[in-house]
C-alpha beads as a LAMMPS data file, in Angstrom:
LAMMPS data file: protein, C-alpha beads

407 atoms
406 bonds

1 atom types
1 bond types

-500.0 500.0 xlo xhi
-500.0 500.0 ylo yhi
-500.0 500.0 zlo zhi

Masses

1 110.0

Atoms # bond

1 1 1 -37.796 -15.601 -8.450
2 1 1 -35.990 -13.010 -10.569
3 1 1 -31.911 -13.591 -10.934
4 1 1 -30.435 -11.066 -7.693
5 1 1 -28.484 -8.052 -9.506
6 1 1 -24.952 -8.234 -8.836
7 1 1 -25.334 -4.415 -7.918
8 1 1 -27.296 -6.028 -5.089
9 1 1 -24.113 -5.807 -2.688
10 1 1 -25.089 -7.868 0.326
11 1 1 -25.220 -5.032 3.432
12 1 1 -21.839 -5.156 5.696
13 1 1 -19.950 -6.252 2.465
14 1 1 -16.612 -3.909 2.376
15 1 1 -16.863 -3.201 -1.234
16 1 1 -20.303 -1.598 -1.240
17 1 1 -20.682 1.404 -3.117
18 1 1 -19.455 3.228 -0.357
19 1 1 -15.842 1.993 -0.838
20 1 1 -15.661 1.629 -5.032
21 1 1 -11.685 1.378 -5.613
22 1 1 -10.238 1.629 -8.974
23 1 1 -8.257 -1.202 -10.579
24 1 1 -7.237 -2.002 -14.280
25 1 1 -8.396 -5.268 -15.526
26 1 1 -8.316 -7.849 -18.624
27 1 1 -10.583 -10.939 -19.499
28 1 1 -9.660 -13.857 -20.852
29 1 1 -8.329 -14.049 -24.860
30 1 1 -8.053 -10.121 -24.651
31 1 1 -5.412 -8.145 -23.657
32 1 1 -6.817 -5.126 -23.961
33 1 1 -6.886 -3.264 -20.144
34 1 1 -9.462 -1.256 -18.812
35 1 1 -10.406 0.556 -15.539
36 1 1 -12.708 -1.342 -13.519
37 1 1 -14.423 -0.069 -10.001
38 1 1 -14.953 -2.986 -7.760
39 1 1 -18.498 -3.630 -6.260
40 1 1 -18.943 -6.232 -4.476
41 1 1 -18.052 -9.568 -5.836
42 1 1 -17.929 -8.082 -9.543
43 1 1 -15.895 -5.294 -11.246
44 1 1 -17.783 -2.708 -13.351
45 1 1 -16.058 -1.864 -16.589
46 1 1 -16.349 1.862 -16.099
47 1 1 -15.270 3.285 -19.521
48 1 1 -18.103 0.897 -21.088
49 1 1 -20.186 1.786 -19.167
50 1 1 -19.272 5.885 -19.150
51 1 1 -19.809 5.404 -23.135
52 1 1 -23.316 3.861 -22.725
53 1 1 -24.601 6.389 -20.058
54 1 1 -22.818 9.506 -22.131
55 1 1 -20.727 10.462 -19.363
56 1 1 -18.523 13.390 -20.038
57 1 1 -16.155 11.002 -18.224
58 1 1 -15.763 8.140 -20.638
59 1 1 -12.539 9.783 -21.850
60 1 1 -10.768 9.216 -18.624
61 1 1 -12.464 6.241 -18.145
62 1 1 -12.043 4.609 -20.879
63 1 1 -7.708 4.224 -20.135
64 1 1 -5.678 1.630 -19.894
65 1 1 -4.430 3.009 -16.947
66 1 1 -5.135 5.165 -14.151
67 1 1 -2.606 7.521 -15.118
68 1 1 -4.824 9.934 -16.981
69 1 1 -7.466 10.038 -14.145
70 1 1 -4.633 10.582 -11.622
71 1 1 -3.302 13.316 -13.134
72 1 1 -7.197 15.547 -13.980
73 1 1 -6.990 16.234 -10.443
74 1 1 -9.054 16.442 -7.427
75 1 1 -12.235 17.958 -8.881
76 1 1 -12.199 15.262 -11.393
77 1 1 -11.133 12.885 -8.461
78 1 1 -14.269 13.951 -6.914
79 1 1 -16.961 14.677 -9.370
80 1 1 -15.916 10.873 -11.235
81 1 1 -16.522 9.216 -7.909
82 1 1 -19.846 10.708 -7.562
83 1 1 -21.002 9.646 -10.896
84 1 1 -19.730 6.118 -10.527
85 1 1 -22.058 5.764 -6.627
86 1 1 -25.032 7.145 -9.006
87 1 1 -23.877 4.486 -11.963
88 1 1 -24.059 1.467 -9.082
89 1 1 -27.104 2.986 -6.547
90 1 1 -29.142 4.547 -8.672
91 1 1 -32.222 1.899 -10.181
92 1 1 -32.945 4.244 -13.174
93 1 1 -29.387 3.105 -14.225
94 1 1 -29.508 -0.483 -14.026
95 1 1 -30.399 -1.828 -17.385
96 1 1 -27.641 0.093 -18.722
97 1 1 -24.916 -0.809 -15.715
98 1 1 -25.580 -4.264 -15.371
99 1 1 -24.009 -5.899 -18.817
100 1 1 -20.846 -3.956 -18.049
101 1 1 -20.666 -5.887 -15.220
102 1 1 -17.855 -8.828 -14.771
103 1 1 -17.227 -11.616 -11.890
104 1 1 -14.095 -11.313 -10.108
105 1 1 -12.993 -14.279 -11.214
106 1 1 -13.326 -13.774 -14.407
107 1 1 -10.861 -11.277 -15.222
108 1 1 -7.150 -10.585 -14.686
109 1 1 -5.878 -7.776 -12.466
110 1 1 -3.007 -5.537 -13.210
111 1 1 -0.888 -3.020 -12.160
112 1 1 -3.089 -0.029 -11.911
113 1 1 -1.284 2.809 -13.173
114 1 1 2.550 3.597 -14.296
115 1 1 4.517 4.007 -11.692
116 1 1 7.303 7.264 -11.890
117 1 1 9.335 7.316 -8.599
118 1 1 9.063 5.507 -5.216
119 1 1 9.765 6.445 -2.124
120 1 1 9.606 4.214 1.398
121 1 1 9.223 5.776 4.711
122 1 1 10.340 4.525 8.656
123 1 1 7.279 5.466 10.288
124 1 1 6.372 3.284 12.989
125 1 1 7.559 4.095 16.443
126 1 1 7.049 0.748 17.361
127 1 1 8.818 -0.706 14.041
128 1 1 11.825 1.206 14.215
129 1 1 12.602 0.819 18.424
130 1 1 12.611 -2.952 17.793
131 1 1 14.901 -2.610 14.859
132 1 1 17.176 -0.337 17.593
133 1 1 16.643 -2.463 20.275
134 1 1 17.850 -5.497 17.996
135 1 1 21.177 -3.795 16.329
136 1 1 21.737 -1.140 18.828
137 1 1 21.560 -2.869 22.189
138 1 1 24.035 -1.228 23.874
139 1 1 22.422 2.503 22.559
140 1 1 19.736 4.626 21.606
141 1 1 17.028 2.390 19.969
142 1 1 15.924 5.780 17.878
143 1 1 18.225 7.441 15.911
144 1 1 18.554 11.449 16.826
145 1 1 16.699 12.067 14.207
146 1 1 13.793 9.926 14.068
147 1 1 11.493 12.220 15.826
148 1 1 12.481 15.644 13.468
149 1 1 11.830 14.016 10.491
150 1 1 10.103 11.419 8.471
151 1 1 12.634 8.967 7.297
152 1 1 12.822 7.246 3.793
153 1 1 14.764 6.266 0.927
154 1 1 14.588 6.017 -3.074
155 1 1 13.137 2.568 -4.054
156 1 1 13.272 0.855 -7.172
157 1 1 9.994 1.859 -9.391
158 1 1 10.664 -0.733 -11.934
159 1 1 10.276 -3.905 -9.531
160 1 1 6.964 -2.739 -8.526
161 1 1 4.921 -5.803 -9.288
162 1 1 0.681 -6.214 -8.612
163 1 1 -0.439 -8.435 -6.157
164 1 1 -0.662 -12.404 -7.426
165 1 1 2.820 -12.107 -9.051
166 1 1 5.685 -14.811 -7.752
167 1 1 8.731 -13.466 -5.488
168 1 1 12.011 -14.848 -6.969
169 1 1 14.438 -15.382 -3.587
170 1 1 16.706 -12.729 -4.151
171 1 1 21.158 -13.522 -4.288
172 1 1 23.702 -11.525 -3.222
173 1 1 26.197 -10.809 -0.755
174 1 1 26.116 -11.281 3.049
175 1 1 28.122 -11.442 5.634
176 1 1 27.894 -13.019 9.200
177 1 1 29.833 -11.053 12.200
178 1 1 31.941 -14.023 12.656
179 1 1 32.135 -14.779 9.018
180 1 1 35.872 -13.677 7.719
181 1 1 34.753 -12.776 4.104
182 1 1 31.397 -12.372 2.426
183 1 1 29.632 -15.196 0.251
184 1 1 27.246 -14.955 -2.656
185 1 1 24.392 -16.733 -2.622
186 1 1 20.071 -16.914 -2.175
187 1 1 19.044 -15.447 0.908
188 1 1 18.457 -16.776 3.608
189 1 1 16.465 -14.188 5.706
190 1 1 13.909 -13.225 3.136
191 1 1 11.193 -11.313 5.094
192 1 1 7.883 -8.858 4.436
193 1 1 7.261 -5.208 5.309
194 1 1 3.553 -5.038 6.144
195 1 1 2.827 -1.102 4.776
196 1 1 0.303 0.852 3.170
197 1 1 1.240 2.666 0.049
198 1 1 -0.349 6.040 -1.662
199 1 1 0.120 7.021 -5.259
200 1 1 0.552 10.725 -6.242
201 1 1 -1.925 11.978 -9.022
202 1 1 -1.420 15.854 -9.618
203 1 1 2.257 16.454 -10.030
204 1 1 3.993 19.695 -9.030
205 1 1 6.514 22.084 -9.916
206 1 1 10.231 21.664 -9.477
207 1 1 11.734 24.074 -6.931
208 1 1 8.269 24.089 -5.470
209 1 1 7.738 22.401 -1.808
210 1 1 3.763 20.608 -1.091
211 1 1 2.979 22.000 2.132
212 1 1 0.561 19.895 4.445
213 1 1 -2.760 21.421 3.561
214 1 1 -1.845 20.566 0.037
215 1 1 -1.208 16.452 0.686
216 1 1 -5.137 15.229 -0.074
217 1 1 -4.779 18.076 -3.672
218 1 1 -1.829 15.529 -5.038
219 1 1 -2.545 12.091 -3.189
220 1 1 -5.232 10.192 -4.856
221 1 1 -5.616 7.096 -2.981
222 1 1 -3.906 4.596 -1.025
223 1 1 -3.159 0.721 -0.895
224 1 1 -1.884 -2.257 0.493
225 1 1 1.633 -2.430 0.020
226 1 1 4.979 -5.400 1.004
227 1 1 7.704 -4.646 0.456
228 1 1 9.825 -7.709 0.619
229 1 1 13.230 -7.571 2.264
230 1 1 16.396 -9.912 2.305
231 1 1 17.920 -8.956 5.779
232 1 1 20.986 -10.661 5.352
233 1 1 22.097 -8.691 2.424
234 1 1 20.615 -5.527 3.686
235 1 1 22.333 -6.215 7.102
236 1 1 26.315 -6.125 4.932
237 1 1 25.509 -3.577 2.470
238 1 1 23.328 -1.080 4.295
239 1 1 26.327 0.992 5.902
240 1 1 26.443 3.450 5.173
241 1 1 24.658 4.271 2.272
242 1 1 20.880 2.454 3.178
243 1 1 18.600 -0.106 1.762
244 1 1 19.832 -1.267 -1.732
245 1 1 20.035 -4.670 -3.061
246 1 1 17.984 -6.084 -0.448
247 1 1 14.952 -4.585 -1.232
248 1 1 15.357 -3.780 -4.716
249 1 1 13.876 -7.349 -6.226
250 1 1 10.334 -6.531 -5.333
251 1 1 7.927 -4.390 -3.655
252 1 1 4.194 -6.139 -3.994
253 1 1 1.266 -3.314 -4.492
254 1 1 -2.420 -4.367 -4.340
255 1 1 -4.357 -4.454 -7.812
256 1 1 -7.032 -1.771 -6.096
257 1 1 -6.928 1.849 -5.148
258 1 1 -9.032 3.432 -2.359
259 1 1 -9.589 6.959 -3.366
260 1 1 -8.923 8.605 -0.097
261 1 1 -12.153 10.300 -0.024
262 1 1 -13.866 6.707 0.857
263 1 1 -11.965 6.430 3.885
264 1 1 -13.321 10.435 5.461
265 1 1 -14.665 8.514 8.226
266 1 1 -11.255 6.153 8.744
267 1 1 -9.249 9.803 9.547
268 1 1 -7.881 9.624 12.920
269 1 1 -5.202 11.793 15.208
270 1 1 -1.573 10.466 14.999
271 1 1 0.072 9.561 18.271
272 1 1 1.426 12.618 20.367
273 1 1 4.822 14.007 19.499
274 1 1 7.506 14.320 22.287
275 1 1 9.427 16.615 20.321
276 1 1 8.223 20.425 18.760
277 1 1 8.104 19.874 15.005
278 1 1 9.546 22.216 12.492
279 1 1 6.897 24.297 10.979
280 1 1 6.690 22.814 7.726
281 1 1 5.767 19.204 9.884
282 1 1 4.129 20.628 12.561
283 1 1 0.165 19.021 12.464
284 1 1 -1.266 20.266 15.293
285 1 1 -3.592 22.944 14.174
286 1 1 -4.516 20.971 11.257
287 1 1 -7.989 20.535 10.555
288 1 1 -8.406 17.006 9.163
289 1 1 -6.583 14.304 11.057
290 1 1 -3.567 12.990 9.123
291 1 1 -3.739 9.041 10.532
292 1 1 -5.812 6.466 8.913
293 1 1 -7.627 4.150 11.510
294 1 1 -6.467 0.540 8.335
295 1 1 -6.639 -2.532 10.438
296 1 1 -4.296 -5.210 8.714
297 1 1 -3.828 -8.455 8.717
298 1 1 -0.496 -10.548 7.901
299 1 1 -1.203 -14.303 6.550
300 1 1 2.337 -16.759 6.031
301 1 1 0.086 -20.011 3.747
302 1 1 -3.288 -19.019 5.383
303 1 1 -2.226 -18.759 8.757
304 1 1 -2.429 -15.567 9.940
305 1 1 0.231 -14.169 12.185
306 1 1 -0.188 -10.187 12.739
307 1 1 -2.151 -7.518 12.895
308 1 1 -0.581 -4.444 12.811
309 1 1 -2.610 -0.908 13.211
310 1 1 -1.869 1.755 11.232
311 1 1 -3.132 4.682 12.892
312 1 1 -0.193 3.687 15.368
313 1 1 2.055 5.296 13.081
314 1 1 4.101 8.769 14.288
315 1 1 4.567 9.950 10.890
316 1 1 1.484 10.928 8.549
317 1 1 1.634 10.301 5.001
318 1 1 0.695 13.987 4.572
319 1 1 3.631 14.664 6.629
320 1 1 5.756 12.309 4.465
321 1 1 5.244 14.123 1.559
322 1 1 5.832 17.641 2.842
323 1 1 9.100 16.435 3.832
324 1 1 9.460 14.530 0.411
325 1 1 9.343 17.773 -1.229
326 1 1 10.428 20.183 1.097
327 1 1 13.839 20.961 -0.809
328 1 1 12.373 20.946 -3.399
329 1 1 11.607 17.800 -5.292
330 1 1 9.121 17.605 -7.993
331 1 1 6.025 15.218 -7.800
332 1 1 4.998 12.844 -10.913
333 1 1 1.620 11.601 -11.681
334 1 1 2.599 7.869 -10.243
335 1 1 4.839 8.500 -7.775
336 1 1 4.740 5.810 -4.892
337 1 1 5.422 6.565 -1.383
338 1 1 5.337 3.463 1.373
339 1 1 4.585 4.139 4.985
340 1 1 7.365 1.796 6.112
341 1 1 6.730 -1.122 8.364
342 1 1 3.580 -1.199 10.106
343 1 1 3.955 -2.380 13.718
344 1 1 2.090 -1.800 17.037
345 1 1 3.159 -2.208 20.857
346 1 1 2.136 -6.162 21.054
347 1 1 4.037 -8.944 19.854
348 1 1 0.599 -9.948 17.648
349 1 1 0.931 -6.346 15.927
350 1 1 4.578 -6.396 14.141
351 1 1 4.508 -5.975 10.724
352 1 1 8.021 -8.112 9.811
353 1 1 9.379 -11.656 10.637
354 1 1 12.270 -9.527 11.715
355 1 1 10.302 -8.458 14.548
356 1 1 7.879 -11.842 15.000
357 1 1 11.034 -14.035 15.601
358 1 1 13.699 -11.307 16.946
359 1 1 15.715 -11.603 14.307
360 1 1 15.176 -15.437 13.735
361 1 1 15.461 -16.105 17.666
362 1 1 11.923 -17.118 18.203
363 1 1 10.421 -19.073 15.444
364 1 1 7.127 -18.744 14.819
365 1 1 4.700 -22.011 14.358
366 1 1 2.907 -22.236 11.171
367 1 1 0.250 -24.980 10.706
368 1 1 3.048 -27.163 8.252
369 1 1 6.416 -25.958 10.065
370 1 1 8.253 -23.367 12.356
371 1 1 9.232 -20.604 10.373
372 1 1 12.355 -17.673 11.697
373 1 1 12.077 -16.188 7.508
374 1 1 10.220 -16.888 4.368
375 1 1 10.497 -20.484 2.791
376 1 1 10.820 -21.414 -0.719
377 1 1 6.986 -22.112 -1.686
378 1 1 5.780 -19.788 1.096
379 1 1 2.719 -17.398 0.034
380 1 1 2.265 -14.187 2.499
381 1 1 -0.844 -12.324 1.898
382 1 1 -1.795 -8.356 3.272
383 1 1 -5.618 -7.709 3.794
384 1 1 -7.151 -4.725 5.547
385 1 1 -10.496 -2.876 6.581
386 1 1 -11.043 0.841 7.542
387 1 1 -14.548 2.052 9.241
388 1 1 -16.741 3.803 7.145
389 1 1 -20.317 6.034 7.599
390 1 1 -22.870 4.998 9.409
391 1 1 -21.100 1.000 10.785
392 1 1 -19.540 -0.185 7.689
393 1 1 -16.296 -1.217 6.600
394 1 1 -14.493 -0.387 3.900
395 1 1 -11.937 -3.031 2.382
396 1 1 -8.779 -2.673 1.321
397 1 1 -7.793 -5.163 -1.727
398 1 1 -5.384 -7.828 -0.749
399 1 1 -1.936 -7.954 -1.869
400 1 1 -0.331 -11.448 -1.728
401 1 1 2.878 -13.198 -3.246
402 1 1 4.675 -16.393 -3.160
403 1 1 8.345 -17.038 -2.822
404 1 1 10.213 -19.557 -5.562
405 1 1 14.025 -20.115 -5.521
406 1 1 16.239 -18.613 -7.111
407 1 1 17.236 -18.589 -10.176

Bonds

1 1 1 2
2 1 2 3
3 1 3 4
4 1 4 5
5 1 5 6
6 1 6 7
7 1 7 8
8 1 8 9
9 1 9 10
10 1 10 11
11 1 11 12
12 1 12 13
13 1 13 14
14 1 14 15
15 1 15 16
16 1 16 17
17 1 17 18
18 1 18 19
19 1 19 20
20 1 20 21
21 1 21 22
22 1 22 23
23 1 23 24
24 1 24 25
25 1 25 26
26 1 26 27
27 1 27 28
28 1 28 29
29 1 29 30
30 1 30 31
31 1 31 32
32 1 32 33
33 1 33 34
34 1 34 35
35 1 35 36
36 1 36 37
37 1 37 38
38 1 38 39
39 1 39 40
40 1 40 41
41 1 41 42
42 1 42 43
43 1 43 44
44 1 44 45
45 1 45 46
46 1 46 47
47 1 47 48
48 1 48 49
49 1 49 50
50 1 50 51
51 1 51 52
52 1 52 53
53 1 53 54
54 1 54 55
55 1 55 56
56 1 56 57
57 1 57 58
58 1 58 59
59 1 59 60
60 1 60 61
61 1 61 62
62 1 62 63
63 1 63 64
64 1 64 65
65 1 65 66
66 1 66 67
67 1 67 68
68 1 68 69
69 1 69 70
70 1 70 71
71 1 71 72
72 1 72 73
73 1 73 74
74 1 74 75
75 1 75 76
76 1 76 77
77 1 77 78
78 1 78 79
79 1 79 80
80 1 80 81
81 1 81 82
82 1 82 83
83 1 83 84
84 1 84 85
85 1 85 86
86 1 86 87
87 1 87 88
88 1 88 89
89 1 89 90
90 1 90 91
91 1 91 92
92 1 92 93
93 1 93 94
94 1 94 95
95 1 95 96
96 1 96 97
97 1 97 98
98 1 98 99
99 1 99 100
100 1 100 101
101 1 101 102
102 1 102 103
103 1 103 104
104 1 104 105
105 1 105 106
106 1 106 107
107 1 107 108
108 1 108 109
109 1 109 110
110 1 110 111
111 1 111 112
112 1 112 113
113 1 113 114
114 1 114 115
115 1 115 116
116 1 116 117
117 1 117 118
118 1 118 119
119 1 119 120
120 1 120 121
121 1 121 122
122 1 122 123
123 1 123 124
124 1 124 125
125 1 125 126
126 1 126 127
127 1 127 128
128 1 128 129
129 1 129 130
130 1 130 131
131 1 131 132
132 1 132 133
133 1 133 134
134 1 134 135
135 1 135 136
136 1 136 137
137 1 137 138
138 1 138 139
139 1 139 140
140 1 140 141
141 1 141 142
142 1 142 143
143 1 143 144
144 1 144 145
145 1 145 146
146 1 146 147
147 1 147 148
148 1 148 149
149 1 149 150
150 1 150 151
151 1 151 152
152 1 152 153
153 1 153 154
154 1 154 155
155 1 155 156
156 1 156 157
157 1 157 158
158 1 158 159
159 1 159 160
160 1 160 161
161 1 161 162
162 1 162 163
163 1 163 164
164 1 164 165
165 1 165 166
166 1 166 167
167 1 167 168
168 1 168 169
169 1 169 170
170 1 170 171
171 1 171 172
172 1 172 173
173 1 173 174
174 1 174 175
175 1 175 176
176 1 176 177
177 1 177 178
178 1 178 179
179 1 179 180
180 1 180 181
181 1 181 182
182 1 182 183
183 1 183 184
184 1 184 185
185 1 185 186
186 1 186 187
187 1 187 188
188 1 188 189
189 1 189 190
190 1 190 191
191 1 191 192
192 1 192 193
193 1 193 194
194 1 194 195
195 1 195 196
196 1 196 197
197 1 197 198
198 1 198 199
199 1 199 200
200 1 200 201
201 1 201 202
202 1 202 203
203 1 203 204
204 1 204 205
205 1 205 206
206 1 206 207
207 1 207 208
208 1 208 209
209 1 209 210
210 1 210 211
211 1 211 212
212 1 212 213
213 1 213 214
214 1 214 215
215 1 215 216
216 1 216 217
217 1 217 218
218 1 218 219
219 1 219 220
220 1 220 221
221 1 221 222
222 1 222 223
223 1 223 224
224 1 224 225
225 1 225 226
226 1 226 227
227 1 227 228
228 1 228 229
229 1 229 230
230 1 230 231
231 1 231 232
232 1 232 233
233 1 233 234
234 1 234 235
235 1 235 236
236 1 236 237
237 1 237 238
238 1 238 239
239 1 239 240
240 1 240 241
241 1 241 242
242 1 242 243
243 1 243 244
244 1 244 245
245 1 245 246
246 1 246 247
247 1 247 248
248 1 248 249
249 1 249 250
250 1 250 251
251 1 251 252
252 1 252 253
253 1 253 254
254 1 254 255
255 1 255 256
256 1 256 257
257 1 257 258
258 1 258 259
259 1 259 260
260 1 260 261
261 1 261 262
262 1 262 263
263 1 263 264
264 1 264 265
265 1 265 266
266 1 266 267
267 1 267 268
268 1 268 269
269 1 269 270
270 1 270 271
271 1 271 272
272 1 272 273
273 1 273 274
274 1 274 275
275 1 275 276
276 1 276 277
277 1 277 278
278 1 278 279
279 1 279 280
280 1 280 281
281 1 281 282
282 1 282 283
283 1 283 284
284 1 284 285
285 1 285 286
286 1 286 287
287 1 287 288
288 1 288 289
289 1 289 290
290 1 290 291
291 1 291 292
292 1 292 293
293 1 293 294
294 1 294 295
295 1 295 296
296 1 296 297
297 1 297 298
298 1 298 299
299 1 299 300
300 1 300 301
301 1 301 302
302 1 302 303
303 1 303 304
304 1 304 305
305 1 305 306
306 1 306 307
307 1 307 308
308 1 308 309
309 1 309 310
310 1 310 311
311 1 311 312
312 1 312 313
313 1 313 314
314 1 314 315
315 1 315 316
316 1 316 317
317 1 317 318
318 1 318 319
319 1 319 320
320 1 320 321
321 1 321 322
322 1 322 323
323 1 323 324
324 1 324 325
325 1 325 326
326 1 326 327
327 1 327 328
328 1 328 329
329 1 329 330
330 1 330 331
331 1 331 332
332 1 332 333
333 1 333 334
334 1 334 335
335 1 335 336
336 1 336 337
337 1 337 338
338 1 338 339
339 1 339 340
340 1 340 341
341 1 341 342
342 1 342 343
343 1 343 344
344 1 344 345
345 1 345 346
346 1 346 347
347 1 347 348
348 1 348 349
349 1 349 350
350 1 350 351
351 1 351 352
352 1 352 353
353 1 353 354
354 1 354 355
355 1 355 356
356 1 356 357
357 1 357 358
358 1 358 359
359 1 359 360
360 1 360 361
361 1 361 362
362 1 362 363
363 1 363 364
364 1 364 365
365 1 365 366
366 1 366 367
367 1 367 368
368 1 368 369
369 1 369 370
370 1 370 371
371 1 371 372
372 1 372 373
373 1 373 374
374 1 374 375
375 1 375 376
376 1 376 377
377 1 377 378
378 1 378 379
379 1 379 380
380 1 380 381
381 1 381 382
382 1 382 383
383 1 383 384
384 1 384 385
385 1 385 386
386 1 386 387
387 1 387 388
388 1 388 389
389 1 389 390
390 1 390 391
391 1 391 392
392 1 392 393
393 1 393 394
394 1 394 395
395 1 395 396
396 1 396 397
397 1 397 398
398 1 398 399
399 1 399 400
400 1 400 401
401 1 401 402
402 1 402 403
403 1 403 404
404 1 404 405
405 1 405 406
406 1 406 407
């Protein structure tokens, strides 16, 4: 029997050529990077093979990073995609495809493209009236704001690591409410944020606000994203500035990017508003849908533990970055922007340990041990699907890390 083609994707797999994300890649004794498209079980080496079909796209293929491809645009965005489904579907270009071609686990992933600002949002209804309910019990679980405005704050870009790469527990200060002075030391409440990240290609011009209809002209894709949190030192320093030190040490991103135009059919209605939104927010005339229907999946050591839905969430990323920009602010090819916290209405659907355990009342049980926060040796890992055309599913690449003490 002839050998199966690896462009032979078995059918249901979520990295058919109806999903293709974009990742950058090296093999072993090289460290050269290139863009690769995942198919299947394999990644394609698409500059190699853009040179041997003559693409006119070999140039922006043929990167170390996505950068350059991010920042052609949407056309490009577009008309690259369609070449790379004809690369992988089409027979005629098999014998040219195939010995670009590479096994998973063959190569090493990395960080995609160079990231130029982040920004991470408080989306989730759900997420954010736990959080109230926990540090607010005597008030409002939602701050007056929360439902004018998407809310967010400046991340560090340069502790954006790729999936695979080892969480150091994070010192610093922290404070108990019947402490009498602060300590220094490891945390002790190290947690995940279970979110989903997007990554700006076309930038825009200082002084010059994206309006809503503009978000899918300067967002090329999206991905898994954790953004790991030490509570106890964001719980003394957070007031009242915001998040600082306690999330600065690392924000895990998933080696793949899902163009956004795989996930047409994944484009659902966000939940309904209570409040009248301010024109340059208000959605409801919009023709495309601004939720994404991403199913995800939280793992502590194999086990999983939650599975939050993200087209639970009140605030769209198209909405986020209108209101990123709104006074204003430029956008870089690179910018990050996280949704915040994914969490639904069940217990079974919060995206944080935070949440799981009530703020390390209720420990959860894990196969070797009850867990309130993350344990030295501890390895959390974010998967996801989306629906696609006609039944399938399209995957989102994992993101996964593993916690080692301090230094």
């Amino acid at each position: 029997m002839p050998q199966q083609s690896p462009l032979d994707v078995p059918e249901g797999d979520p990295f058919g050529p109806h999903n293709l994300p974009y990742g950058v890649f090296s093999t072993a004794g090289e460290d050269r990077r290139r863009i690769g498209v995942r198919i299947g079980g394999h990644v394609l080496d698409a500059g190699a093979a853009a040179l041997a079909l003559g693409s006119p796209y070999a140039g922006l293929l043929g990167q170390s990073s996505l950068n350059p491809l991010l920042a052609a645009g949407r056309t490009a965005w577009r008309d690259v995609r369609r070449a790379l489904t004809a690369w992988v579907t089409d027979p005629g270009h098999r014998p040219t495809v195939e010995p670009h071609l590479l096994p998973l686990d063959a190569v090493t992933l990395h960080l995609p493209y160079e990231v130029a600002d982040y920004v991470d949002f408080y989306a989730s209804e759900h997420h954010a009236t736990n959080v109230g309910k926990m540090f607010r019990p005597d008030g409002d679980a939602l701050t007056p704001n929360w439902k004018h405005l998407p809310i967010g704050y400046h991340g560090r870009s340069g502790t954006i690591v790729v999936s695979g790469t080892d969480v150091v527990r994070p010192s610093g200060q922290r404070k108990a409410p019947t402490d009498a002075a602060p300590v220094f030391g490891p945390s002790v409440k190290l947690d995940i944020e279970a979110e989903v990240g997007f990554v700006v290609g076309t930038p825009s011009e200082l002084g010059r606000p994206v309006p809503l209809a503009d978000f899918e002209d300067h967002v090329f894709g999206l991905f898994l994203l954790n953004d790991w949190s030490a509570r106890d030192v964001q719980a003394w320093e957070y007031v009242p500035l915001g998040p600082f030190l306690g999330k600065s040490f690392a924000t895990s991103v998933s080696a793949w990017v899902t163009p956004l135009e795989a996930l047409d059919a994944a484009r659902v209605s966000p939940p309904a508003r209570d409040f009248p939104l301010l024109p340059y927010l208000d959605d409801a005339d919009s023709d495309r849908p601004g939720g994404f229907d991403l199913h995800i999946a939280v793992s502590i050591n194999g086990q999983e533990v939650a599975r939050p839905p993200f087209a639970t969430m009140y605030w769209t990323a198209a909405q986020q970055l209108a209101h990123m920009t709104v006074n204003g602010a430029s956008l870089r090819t690179g910018d990050v922007f996280g949704s915040g916290t994914v969490s639904g209405p069940e217990v079974d659907q919060r995206g944080s340990l935070l949440e799981l355990t009530w703020n390390g009342r209720d420990a959860i049980e894990l196969a070797d041990g009850k867990r309130t926060f993350l344990e030295d040796g501890d390895t959390v890992t974010l998967t996801a699907w989306a629906p696609g055309a006609d039944g399938t599913r399209v995957g989102l690449g994992e993101v996964t890390g593993r916690i080692v003490g301090s230094r």
